[in-house]
Structure formats: C-alpha cells, structure tokens
C-alpha positions as CSV (number, residue, x, y, z in Angstrom):
1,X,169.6,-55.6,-109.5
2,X,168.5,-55.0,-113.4
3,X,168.6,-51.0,-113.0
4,X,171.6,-50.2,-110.7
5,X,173.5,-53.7,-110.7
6,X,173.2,-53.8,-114.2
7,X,172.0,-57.7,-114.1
8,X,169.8,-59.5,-116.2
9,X,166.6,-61.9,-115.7
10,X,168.2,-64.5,-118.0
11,X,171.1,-64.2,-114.7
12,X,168.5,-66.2,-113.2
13,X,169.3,-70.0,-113.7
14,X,166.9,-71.3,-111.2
15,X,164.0,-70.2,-109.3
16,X,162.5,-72.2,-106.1
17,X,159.7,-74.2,-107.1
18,X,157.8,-72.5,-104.2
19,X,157.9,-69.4,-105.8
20,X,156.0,-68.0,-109.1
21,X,158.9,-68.0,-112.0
22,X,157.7,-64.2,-113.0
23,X,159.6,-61.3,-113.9
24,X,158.7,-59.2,-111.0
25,X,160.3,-62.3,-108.9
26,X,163.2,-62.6,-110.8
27,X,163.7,-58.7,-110.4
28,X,163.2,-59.2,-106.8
29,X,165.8,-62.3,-106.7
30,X,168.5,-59.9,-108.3
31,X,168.0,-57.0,-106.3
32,X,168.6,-59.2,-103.4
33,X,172.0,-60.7,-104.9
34,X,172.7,-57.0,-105.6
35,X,172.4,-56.6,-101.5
36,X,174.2,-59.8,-100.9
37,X,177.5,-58.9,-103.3
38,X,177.3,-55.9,-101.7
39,X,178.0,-56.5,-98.5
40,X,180.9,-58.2,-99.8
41,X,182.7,-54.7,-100.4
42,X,182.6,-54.1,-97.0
43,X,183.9,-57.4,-95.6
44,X,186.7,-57.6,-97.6
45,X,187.8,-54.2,-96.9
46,X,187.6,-55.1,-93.1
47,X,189.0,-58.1,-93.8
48,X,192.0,-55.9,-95.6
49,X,192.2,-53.8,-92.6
50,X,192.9,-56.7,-89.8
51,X,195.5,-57.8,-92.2
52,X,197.1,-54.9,-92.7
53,X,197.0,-54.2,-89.0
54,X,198.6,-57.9,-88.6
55,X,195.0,-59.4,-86.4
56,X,193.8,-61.4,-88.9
57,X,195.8,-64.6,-88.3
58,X,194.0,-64.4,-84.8
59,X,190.8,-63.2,-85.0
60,X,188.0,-65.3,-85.5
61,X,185.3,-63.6,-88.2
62,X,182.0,-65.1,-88.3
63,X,179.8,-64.3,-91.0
64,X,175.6,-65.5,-90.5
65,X,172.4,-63.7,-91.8
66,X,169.2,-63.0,-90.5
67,X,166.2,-65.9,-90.5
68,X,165.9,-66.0,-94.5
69,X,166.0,-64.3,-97.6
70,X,162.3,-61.4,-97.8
71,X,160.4,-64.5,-100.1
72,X,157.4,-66.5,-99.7
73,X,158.3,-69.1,-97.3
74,X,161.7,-68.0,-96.0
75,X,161.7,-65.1,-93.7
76,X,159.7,-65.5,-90.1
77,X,158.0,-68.7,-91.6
78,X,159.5,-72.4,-90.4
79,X,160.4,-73.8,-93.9
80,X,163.5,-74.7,-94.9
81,X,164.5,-71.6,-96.5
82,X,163.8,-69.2,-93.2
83,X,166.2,-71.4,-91.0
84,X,168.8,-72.8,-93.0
85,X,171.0,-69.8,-93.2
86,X,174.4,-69.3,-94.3
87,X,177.5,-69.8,-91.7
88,X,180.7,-68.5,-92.5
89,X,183.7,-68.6,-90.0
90,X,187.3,-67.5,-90.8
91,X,190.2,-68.0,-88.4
92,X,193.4,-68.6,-89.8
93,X,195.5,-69.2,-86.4
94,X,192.2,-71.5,-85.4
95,X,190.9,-73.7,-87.7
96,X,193.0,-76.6,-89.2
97,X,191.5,-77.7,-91.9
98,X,190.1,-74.1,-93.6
99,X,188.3,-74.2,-97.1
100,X,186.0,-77.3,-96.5
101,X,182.2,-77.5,-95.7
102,X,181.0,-78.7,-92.8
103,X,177.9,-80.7,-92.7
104,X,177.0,-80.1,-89.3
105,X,174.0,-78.6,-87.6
106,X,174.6,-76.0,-85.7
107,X,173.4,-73.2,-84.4
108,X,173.6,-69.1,-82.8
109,X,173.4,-71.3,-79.5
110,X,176.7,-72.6,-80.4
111,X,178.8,-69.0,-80.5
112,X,178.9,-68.2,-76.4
113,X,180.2,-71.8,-75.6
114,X,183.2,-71.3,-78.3
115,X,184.0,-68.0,-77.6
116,X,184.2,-68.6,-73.9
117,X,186.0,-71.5,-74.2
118,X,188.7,-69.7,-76.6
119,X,188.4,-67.5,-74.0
120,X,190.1,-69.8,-71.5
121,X,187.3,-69.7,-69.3
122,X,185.3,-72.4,-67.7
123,X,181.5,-71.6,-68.4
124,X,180.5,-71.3,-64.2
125,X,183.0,-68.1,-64.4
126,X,180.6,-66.2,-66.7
127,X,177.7,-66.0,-64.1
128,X,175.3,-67.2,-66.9
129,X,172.6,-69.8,-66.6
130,X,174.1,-72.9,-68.2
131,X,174.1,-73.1,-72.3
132,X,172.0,-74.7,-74.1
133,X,174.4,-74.8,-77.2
134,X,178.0,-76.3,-77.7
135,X,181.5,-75.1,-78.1
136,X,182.2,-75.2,-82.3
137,X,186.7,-75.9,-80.9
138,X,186.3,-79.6,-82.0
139,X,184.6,-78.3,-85.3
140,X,187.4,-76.2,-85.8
141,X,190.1,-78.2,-85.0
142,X,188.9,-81.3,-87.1
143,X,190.4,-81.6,-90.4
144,X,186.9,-83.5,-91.5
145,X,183.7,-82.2,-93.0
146,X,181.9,-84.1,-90.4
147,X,182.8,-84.2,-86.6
148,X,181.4,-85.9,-83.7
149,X,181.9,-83.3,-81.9
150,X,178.7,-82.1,-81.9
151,X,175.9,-84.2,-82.4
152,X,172.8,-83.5,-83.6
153,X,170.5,-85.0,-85.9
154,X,167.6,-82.3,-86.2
155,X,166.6,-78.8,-85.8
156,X,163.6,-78.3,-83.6
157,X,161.9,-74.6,-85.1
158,X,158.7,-72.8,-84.0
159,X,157.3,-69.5,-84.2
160,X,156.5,-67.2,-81.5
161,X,153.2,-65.9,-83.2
162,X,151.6,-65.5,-87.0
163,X,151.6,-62.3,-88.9
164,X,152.3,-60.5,-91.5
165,X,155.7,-58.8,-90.4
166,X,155.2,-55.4,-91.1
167,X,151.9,-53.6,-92.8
C-alpha cells in the first residue's frame, strides 16, 4: 500500500482493538486496501462491458469475499471479523429498491434457492437434496432495509479443525 499504492500510515484512521496499532500493521492494513481497490478496476470494467453489450439491466452480479480479511482473528477463526463478510448484489431489472442496506443475515446457503427460483424452477426439478438456505426474491423485491422474508436471528459458525493455515 505505502510503496506501490502510494498510501500513507496516517491513511489509517482506525485500527481494530484486537490488533497491535504498529507500523508493520498499518503497512499490512494498506496493502490489503491496495488489493481491495484493486479489484475494483476489474469490476467496473466488466460491469462496463454488460452495459455496453446491453445485459446489465438483467443480470444479477453478486459481489462476496472469502471468510475474512489475513489478520489475527478474521480469517479461518470464528470471530466476528472471519464471518461477517461483505455482500454486494446488483440487479437493475431485479431489485426495487437498489442503494439501501439490508440488515439481514444471510448467507452463501441463500444463492441456489434465488437463482433457482429466478430460474423459474421449482427446487424438486434440480435433483438436489433439499436446501438448507432461502431464496433472497423477497429481499430483492422489498423496498425496506429489513424484510421478513427471511428470518433469522443468529449465525451458528464452527470450525472443521485448528491450525495454522499454511506453514
């Protein structure tokens, strides 16, 4: 971030009170932003290309990362910071109310239901073992930052096993 992004520490306005407020962390923090802005080129020129090709209006683009940001306590731990990730969907033709936040919890679970749904197909016609997660339509098609539609008051997380990730 400081040596090819040309960002500065001071760029810094806050740092986790789980992590040590250091230099080498905030280096670390900005090189990460430099990765996030990044991928922002990208997007937006695939975003530029759908319109151009006239398939934006009706293409749904969902935009999620990985489980956390490579810090203490985010990734492959079960803290706050490893599973509350970002969610971004765009769908012009789709979602009635675009530009607000939703405060709901919801999950990768929830992506087969919707897109099977938008599909026109009734789940049974997949062949799949029933889902566990919920369509995201009634989501998309309130105009409220909260819905009903799905309902769900917690997030249940766990890990599979304890290590280090990689040597």
């Amino acid at each position: 971030g400081v040596a090819k992004g040309g960002k500065r520490l001071s760029d810094i306005d806050h740092v986790p009170d789980q992590w040590p407020d250091t230099e080498a962390g905030r280096q670390d923090m900005l090189d990460y932003a430099l990765e996030v802005e990044y991928f922002d080129g990208p997007l937006g020129r695939m975003l530029d290309l759908l319109q151009a090709r006239n398939l934006l209006s009706n293409t749904i683009v969902v935009i999620t990362s990985d489980n956390g940001m490579p810090f203490p306590r985010a990734k492959g731990q079960a803290y706050e910071d490893s599973d509350h990730m970002p969610l971004a969907i765009q769908w012009p033709s789709g979602i009635r109310q675009p530009g607000r936040s939703v405060a709901e919890y919801v999950s990768f679970i929830d992506f087969a239901p919707t897109f099977i749904e938008l599909a026109g197909l009734e789940w049974h016609q997949t062949g799949m073992a029933a889902p566990t997660g919920r369509s995201l339509t009634g989501v998309f098609q309130s105009r409220k930052s909260s819905t009903s539609s799905i309902v769900r008051d917690h997030v249940i997380v766990g890990r599979e096993r304890n290590d280090v990730g990689r040597p």
